[in-house]
N, C-alpha and C positions, 0 to 999 in steps of 0.2 A: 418525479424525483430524478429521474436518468438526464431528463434536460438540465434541468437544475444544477446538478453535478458538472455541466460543461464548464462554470464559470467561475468553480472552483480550482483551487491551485493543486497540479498532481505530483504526488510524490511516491515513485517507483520502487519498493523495497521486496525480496524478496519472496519474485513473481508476482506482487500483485500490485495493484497501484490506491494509495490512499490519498482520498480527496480529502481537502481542508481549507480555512478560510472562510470568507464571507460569503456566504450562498447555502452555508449547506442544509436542507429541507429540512424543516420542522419535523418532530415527532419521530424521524431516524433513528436508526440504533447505533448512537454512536458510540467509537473506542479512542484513545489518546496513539499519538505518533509523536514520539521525542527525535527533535531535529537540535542542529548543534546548539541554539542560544536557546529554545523553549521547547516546552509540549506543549502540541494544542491537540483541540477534538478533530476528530476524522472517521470518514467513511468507508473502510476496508471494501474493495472489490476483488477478485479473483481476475486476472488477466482477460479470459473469455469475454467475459460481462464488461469490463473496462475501454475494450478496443472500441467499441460501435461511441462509446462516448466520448473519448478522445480524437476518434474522427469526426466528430461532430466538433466541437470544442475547435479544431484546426479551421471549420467556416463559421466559427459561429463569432457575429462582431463582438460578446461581450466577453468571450472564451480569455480563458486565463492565459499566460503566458507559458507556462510549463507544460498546462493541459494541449493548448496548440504545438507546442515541439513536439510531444511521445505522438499527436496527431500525424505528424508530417512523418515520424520514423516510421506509423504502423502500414501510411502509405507505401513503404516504400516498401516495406515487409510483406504488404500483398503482391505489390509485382512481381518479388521473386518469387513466391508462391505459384503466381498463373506461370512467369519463366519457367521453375524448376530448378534456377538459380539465382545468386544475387551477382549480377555483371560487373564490369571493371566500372562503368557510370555508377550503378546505383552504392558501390563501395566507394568512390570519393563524393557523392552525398551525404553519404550520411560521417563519411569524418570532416565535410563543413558543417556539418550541424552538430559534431559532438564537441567542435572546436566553438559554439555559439550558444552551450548549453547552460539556461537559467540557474538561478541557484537556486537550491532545493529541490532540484529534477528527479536529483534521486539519492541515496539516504542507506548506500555501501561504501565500504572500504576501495571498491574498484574507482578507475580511471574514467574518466567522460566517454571514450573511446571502446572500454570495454565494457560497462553499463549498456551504452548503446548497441553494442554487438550481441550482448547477454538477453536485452530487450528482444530483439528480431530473431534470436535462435529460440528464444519462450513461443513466439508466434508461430514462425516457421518451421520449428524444431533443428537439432543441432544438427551442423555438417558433418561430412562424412568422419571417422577421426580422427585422419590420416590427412584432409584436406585443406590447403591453404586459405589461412580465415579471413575472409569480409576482402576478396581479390586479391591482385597482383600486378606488383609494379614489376620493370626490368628493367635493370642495368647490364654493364658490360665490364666484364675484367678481360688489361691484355696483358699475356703472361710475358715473358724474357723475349721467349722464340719466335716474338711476334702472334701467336695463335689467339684467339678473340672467342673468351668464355661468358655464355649469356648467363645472367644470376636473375633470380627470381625475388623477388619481396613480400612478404604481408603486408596488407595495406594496415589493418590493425594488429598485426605485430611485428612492428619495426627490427626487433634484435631478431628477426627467422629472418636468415638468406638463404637458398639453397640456390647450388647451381643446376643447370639444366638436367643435367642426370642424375642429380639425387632428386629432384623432382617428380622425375619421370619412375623411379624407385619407391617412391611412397603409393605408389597405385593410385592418387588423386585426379581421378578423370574430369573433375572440375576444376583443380590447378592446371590442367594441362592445356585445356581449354582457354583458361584464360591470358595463360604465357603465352600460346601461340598465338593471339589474338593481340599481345602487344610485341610481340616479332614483329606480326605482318605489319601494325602501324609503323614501326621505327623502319622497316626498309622500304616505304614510303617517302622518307629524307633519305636514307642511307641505302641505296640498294645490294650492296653485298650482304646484309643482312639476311636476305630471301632466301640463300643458298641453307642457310640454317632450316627454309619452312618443308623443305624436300627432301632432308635427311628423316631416320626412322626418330632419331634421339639427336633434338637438337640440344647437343652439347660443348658441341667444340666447330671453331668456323679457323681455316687455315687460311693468315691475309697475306696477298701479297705485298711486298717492301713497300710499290704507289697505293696500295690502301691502306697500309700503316700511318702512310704518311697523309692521307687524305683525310683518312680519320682523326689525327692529330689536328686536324685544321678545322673538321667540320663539326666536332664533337658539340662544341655549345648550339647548332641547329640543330641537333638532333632531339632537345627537352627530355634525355636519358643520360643519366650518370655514366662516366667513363673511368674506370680505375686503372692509371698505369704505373706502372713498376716505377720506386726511384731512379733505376739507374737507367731506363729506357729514354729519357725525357730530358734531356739536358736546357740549358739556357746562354744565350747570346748575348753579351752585352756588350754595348761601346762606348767607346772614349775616344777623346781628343789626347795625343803625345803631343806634346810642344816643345820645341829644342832640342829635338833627334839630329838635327843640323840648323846650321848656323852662316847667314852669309849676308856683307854688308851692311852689319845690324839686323836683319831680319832673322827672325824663328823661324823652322817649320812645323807646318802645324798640319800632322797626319794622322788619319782614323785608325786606332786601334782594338780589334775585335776580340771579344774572350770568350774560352764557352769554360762557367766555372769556375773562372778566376782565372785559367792555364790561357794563353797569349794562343791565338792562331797565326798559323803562319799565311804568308804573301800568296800559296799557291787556293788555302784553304778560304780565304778572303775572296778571292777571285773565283770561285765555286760558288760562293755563296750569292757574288754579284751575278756572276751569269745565271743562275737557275729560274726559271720561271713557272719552277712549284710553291706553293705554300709551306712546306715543311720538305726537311734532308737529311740524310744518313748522314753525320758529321761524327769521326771516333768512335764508331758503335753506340752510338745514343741518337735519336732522335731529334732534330732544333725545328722548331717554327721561324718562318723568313718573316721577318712583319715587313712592311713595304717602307723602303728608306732604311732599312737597317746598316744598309752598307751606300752610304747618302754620298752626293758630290766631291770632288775635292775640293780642297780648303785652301784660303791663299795665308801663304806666309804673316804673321806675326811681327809687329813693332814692339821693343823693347818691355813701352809702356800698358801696351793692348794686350801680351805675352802675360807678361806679371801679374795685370788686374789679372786675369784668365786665371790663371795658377792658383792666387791666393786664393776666387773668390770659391773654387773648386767648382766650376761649370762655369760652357761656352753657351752662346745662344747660339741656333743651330736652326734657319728656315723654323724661325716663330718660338722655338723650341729649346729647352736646355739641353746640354751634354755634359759630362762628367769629364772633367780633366788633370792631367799630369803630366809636369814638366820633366825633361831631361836633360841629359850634359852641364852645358855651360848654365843654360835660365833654370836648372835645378839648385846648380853650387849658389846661385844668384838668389834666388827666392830662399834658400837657407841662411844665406848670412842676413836678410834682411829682417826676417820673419821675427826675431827677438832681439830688441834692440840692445839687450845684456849678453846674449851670448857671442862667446868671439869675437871681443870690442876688442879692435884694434889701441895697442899701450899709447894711445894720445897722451899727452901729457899738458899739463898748463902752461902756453907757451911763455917763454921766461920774461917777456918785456913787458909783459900785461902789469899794472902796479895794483893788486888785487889777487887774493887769495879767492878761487873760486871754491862755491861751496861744492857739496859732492855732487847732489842732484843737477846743479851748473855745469862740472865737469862730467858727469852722464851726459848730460845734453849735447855737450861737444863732441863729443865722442861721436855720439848720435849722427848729429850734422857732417861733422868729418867722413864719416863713415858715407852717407847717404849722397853726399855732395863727391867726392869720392869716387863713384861707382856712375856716378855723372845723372843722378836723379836728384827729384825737386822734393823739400820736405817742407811741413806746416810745423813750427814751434806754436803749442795752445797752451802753454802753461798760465798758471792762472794770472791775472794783475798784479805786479808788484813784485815778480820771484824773480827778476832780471834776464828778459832775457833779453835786453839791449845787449849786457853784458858779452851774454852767451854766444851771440854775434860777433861783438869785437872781437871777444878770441878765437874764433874761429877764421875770421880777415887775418887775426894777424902768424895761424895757423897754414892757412892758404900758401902764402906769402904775399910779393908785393904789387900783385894784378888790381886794377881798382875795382871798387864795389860802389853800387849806386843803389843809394835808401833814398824809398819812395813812402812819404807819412804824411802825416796830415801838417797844416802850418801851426799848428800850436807845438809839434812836437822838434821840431829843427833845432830850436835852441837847445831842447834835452840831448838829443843825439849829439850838440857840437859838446855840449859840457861835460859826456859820461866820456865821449873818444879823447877830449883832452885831459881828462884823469884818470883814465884805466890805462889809456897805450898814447901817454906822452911821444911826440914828434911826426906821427901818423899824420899825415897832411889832412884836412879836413877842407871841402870846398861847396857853400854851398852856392847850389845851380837856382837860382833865383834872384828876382828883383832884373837889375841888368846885369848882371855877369852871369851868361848866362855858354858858360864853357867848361865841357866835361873835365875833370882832372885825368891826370895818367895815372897815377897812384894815392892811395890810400881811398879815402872816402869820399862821396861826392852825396851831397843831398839837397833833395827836391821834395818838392807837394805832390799832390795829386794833380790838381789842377793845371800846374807848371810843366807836368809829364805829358799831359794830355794834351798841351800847346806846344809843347817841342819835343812830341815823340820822335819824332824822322831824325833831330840831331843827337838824341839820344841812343838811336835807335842804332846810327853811323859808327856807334865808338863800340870799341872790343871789351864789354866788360866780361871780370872773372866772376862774380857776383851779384845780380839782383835780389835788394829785400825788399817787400811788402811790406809795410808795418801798420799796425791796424787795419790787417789788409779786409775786414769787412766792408771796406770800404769800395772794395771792387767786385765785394759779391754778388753785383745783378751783370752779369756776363754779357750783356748785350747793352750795354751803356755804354758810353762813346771813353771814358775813363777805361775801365777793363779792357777795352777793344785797342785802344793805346799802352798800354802795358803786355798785352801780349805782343806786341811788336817789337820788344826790345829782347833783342837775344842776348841770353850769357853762356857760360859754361855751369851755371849752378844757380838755381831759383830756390829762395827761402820766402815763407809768408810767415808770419808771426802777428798772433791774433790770441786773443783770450777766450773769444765767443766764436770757435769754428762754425759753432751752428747756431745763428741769432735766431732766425726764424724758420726757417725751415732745411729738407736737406739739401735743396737746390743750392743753400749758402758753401755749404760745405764740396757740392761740385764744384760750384765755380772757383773757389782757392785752387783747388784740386786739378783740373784741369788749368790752371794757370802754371802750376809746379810742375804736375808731371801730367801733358797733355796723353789723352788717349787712355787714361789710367781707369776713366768711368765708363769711356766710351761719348758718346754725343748725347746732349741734354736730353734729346726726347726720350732716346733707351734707358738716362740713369733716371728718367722717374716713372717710365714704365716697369723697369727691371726692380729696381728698389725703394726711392721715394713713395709711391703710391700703395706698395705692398706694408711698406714699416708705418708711413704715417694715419694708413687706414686701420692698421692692425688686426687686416686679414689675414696673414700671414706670422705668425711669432716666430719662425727660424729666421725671418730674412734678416730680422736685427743683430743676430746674432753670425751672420752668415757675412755680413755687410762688416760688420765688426775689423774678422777676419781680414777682409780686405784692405780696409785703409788705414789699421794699426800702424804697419811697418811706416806709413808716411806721414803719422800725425805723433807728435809727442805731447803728451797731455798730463800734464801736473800740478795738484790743486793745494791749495795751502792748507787744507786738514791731512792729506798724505804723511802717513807714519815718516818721520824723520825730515822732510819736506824747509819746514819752517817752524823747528820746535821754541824756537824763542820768540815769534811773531806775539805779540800782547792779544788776548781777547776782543773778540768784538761781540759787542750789547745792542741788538737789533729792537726795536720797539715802534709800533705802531699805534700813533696817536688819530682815536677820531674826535673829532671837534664838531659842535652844533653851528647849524647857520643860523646869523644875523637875522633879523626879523623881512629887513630889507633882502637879504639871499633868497629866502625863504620865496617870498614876494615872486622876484628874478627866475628864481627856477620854476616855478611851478608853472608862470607864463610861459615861460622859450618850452617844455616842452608840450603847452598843450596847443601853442602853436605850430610848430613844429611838425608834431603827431598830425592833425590835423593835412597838413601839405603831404607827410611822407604818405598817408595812405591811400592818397590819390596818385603818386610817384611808382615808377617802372624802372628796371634796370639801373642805367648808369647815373639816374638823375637820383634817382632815389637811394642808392648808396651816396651820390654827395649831398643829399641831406640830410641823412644817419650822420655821418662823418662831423657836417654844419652843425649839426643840433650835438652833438658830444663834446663838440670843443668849445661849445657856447656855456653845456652846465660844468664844465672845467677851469671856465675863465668866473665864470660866476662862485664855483667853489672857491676860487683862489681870492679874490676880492671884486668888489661892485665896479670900482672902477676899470679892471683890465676888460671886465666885459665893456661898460658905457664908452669905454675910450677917453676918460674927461684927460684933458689937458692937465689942469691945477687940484687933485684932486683932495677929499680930507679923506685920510688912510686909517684914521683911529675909529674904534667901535661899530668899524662897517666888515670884518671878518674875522670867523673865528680863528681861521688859520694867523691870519697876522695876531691876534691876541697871544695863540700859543709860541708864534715864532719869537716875537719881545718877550716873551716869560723864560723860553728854552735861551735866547741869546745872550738875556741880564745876569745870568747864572752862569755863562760861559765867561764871558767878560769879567765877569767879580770875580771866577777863580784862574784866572788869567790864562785862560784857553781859545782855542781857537777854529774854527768851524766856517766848512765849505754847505753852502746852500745851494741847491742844483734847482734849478726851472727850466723846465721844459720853451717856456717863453721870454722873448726877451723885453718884450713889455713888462712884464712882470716883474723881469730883475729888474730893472729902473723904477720902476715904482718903489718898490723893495729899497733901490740904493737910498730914494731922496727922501724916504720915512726915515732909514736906520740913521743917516747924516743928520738929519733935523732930529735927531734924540741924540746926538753925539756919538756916534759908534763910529769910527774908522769902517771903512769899506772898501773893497775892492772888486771891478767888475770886469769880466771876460768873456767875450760871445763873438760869433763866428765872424763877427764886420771887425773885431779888435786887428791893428795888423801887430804884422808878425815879429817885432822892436817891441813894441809896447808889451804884448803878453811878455816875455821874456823878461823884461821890466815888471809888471808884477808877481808874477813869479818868484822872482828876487827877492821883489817887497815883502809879498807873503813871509817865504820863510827868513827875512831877516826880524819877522814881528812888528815891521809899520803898520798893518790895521789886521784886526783880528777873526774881520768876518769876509770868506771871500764869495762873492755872488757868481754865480758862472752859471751858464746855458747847457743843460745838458748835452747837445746833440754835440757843437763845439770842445766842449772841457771835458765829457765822460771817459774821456780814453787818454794814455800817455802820460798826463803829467803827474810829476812826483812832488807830492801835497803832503810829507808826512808830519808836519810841523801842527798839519790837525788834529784831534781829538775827537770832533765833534763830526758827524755829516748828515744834513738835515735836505730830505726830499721833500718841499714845498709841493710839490704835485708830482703826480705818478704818472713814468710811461707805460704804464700797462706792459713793460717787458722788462720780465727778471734779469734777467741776463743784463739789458743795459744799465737798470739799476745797480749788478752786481760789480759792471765795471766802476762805473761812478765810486760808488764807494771804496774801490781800490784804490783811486785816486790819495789816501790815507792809510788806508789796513794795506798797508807793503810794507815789501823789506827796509829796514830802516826806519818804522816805526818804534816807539819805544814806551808809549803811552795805550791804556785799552782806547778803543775807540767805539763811540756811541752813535749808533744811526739811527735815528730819526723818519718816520714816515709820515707825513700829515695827509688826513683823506677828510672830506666832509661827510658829518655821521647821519644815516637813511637818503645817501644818494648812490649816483651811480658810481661814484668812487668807491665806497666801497663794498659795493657789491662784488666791481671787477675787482677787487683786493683779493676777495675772498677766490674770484677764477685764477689770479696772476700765483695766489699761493700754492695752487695745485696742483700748476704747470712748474712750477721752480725744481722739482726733484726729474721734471724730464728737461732740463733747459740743458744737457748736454748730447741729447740725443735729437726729439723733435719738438719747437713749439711750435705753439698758435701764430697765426697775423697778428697781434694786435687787435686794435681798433679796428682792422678791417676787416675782420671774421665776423663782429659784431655788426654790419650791412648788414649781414646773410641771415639775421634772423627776422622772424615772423612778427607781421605788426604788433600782435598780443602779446609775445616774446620782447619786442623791446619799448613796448610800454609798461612793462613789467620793471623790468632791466631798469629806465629812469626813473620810475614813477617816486617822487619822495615821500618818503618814511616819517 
């Protein structure tokens, strides 16, 4: 029967222990044990009788779980038995095993900790009772006056501290025993500790000022608690002052030490550097030195590298941040900047402008005025369509009459001569382009991109007051031989104006950034170690908000649902149409990708991303119609795509209510295909893409909004930015860039100021492809399209063959 009982489950109540479960011997005289969800049958033993089986049960392989822990405690319950006592070992024994204790082990109102204490004093019988129960741990308290008082612990009873001499008071010759036995271990690490083991009553240890301070250093080797006074213990902190002084345009930029928040002074600084202790008497408080605390000097500060510093509130500092604050001059500086409402200077709308600016217009200038002013570079992002060509003019004619050189794209020249000859009539306009290719003295001078980038050097030669960016994404891969040509041309005040600061990632928004106001991010590799890699991974959640702070004062950003903004702008009706493919599409696609697949998964690195890239553009041209894929020359455009079915159903409908509607592709195959269908059914058309030269777009342009043809075809990449289309109603996305944002502009191209009709946007995608599957990723990313998106199409390389066989597979 006793064996038997090993393999039962044991439940500890009330000095004895009741076995139950599966095993228990036939013909037993058994009783009930209610445990908290049931009663079952059990075998009551009396402690005595219990232990030989319970240690059995601890070797036995089929022994129960509970019956092997009270095994393991009664072992341990014997050694103190042959000791005499239970040691500082065998007391953090058994509170690992009371911290490991089965359920049902035991079946009182007590704790795991004091069951198992209550257990081994049943065996042992109880200690003395006066004596500290189940060992002793020690700490150390230091009082004001420096003195170092040793405290005593219960190992199972956490709320009992005594110090050394009320220990010594209780007449516990087994507490005594084992306090001094953790003395002697701790001044093993610590040896002033020892002096404690040669007094009569070790209660009090008197340190000196270098063992105060030693201990303050060593304390976490010691693997003993150390308590010291609040006020004993102060703390060191530093920071970077910038702008204490001022010379040449440079800041300085000097370490400032605090203990507490109170400043130390020059003498107490220089104490701190020279000591080569761990810890120092500083104001009657204690500090720890941590190594670098009082780090190298720092070199002076540039206007721009100052300001970032300021704003972002920390310097990087050898790998490391530092907390910072500016003073004097770059404090008054970072204050006026910091909100671009407060303390605007009474700019007024200057009088020759033929145009009432709106308010958020006249904010803007202000803005500009202000930032330009103070002789730094600002980005206008307000959204498409809210003028801020405008915003500009008045601000040139604010300036006064130093000339200003706008650099845009070539579709946008004409706009630029038509808004400067109606807003500020006489302002000379000259563009640098074509053959005349000669800066003006005054008023405005405008160029391309391209034109800039072929006669930087004689642009580079003239004194302008002025350079703007316009569509300046257009320079945001900073190491492009365009960017590398624009920053060579020096003004007295840089503007970029852009609606999408951030198209695709935040590098876009360096590079404006460091164009305006260089040194402001620091050098590309720090701003995407410092911040890009921290916000776009989203390890980090303050940096976003940290980074915020930063480039506020130099970006103005104003969106067309902003309260008061554009309260009369008409609605826009966004709507995404899927369409089924042709039987022939159908056919097309499922080929290219399983050819395709087939080659990528044999493909590596760079080749295998160009034919991720090959294979995307091929079921894009095949979503759009048979022929942009086959290439035919002559082709038939009816009943071979759905998208064309819906674009003739969406256009007959425009045309009958005599409206008018911009269609954007991505390709310009595709608008020509598109032109010679809509022409051959009788539709006026109008087409514009980035080979149109720069006469002719301006021509239709014209056309458009005098109402000569009612459907304008344009290339996205060409026509998504600049021009003022408000004469449409309609805006229909033939195929998707996979990026919100550029879509967002496109569509602005209509939803602007100056519209006066809702306007209806259109998205065509082919339905169970990979349009729109990436519909549904592009939708997800649009609420962060002002902060960080995706690549594109080429984030989509980077997935796994199963991943983007997935991704095309059609539906």
């Amino acid at each position: 029967m006793r064996t038997e009982l090993a393999r039962c489950a044991a439940t500890v109540e009330a000095g004895t222990v009741a076995f139950h479960g599966d095993g228990l011997p036939d013909g037993s005289d058994l009783g009930e044990l209610v445990l908290a969800d049931r009663t079952v049958a059990t075998v009551r033993l009396p402690l005595p009788e219990a232990v030989p089986i319970l240690s059995r049960a601890r070797r036995e392989p089929g022994g129960h779980p509970t019956a092997a822990f009270w095994g393991a405690v009664v072992v341990i319950a014997i050694r103190c038995i042959a000791r005499g006592a239970l040691s500082a070992e065998d007391a953090t024994r058994l509170g690992e095993l009371a911290g490991r204790m089965p359920a049902d082990a035991h079946n009182t109102d007590a704790t795991s900790e004091a069951a198992v204490l209550a257990f081994v004093d049943a065996i042992v019988g109880p200690p003395p009772r006066q004596a500290m129960p189940g060992g002793v741990r020690l700490s150390l308290r230091l009082e004001p006056d420096g003195t170092c008082v040793p405290q005593a612990h219960a190992v199972f009873e956490p709320a009992l501290v005594l110090d050394g001499a009320e220990l010594w008071a209780r007449g516990d010759d087994h507490g005594r025993e084992r306090f001094v036995d953790a003395i002697v271990r701790a001044s093993r690490r610590w040896p002033p500790l020892r002096r404690l083991v040669d007094q009569e009553v070790p209660d009090r240890l008197a340190l000196t000022e270098a063992e105060v301070g030693d201990l303050l250093v060593n304390a976490h080797r010691m693997d003993i608690d150390v308590h010291w006074p609040r006020d004993l213990v102060g703390t060191v902190e530093r920071r970077v002052l910038v702008g204490r002084t001022e010379s040449r345009g440079l800041f300085s930029a000097d370490w400032e030490l605090t203990l507490d928040g109170a400043e130390l002074t020059r003498a107490e600084v220089d104490a701190l550097a020279a000591t080569h202790r761990g810890a120092v008497r500083l104001r009657d408080r204690w500090v720890l030195v941590r190594p670098g605390l009082v780090p190298r000097a720092l070199a002076p500060m540039g206007v721009s590298e100052a300001l970032g510093s300021v704003l972002a509130g920390e310097y990087t500092v050898d790998g490391g941040p530092a907390a910072v604050a500016a003073a004097g001059a770059l404090e008054a500086l970072r204050a006026r900047i910091a909100d671009p409402e407060a303390g605007a200077e009474p700019v007024a709308q200057p009088a020759v402008l033929t145009a009432t600016l709106r308010d958020y217009q006249l904010r803007g200038l202000r803005w500009l005025a202000r930032m330009t002013g103070l002789g730094l570079g600002a980005c206008l992002a307000d959204d498409m369509g809210l003028g801020k060509t405008i915003t500009v003019i008045a601000l040139h004619l604010h300036r006064g009459p130093g000339p200003t050189l706008v650099v845009c794209p070539a579709s946008l020249l004409g706009n630029w001569a038509r808004e400067i000859a109606r807003f500020a009539p006489g302002v000379p306009v000259h563009r640098f382009h074509g053959r005349d290719r000669t800066p003006a003295a005054a008023g405005f001078t405008l160029t391309t991109y391209p034109t800039m980038r072929r006669d930087a050097a004689t642009l580079a030669a003239h004194p302008w007051s002025m350079v703007v960016a316009d569509e300046a994404q257009h320079v945001k891969n900073a190491s492009s031989a365009t960017a590398k040509a624009l920053r060579t041309i020096p003004a007295d005040a840089r503007i970029a104006l852009t609606g999408t600061p951030v198209e695709n990632s935040l590098a876009d928004l360096w590079a404006i950034l460091d164009w305006t106001t260089p040194g402001l991010l620091g050098s590309a590799a720090a701003f995407k170690a410092r911040w890009a890699a921290p916000i776009e991974s989203g390890r980090d959640p303050e940096a976003a908000s940290r980074f915020s702070r930063l480039v506020r004062p130099f970006v103005l950003r104003r969106r067309k649902s902003d309260p008061g903004v554009a309260p009369e702008l008409p609605p826009k009706t966004e709507t995404d149409h899927t369409v089924p493919l042709t039987r022939e599409q159908a056919g097309l696609y499922t080929a290219a990708v399983r050819e395709a697949m087939a080659t990528i998964r044999g493909a590596e690195g760079i080749s295998r991303r160009g034919h991720v890239l090959k294979l995307l553009t091929a079921l894009k041209q095949i979503c759009n119609h048979p022929a942009q894929y086959l290439g035919e020359a002559e082709p038939r455009m009816t009943g071979r795509s759905g998208k064309l079915a819906l674009l003739d159903d969406l256009l007959d409908t425009v045309v009958a209510e005599d409206g008018a509607a911009l269609v954007f592709t991505q390709y310009v195959v595709m608008a020509r295909l598109l032109e010679q269908h809509l022409t051959s059914r009788g539709i006026p058309v109008g087409l514009l893409h980035g080979g149109t030269p720069v006469p002719q777009r301006d021509r239709l342009v014209s056309r458009f909004d005098a109402g000569e043809f009612p459907v304008f075809l344009l290339s996205l990449k060409a026509a998504g930015t600049g021009l003022n289309l408000t004469r449409a109603d309609h805006v229909v996305h033939y195929d998707r860039w996979w990026n919100p944002a550029v879509e967002d502009q496109a569509t602005d191209r209509a939803h602007r100021i100056g519209q006066t009709k809702a306007v209806q946007v259109h998205r065509i995608m082919a339905e169970g492809t990979v349009e729109e599957r990436v519909a549904t990723l592009v939708a997800a990313k649009r609420e962060l399209a002002d902060t960080v998106l995706g690549h594109g199409e080429a984030a989509l390389t980077e997935l796994s063959d199963e991943a983007l066989a997935e991704l095309v597979r059609l539906r």
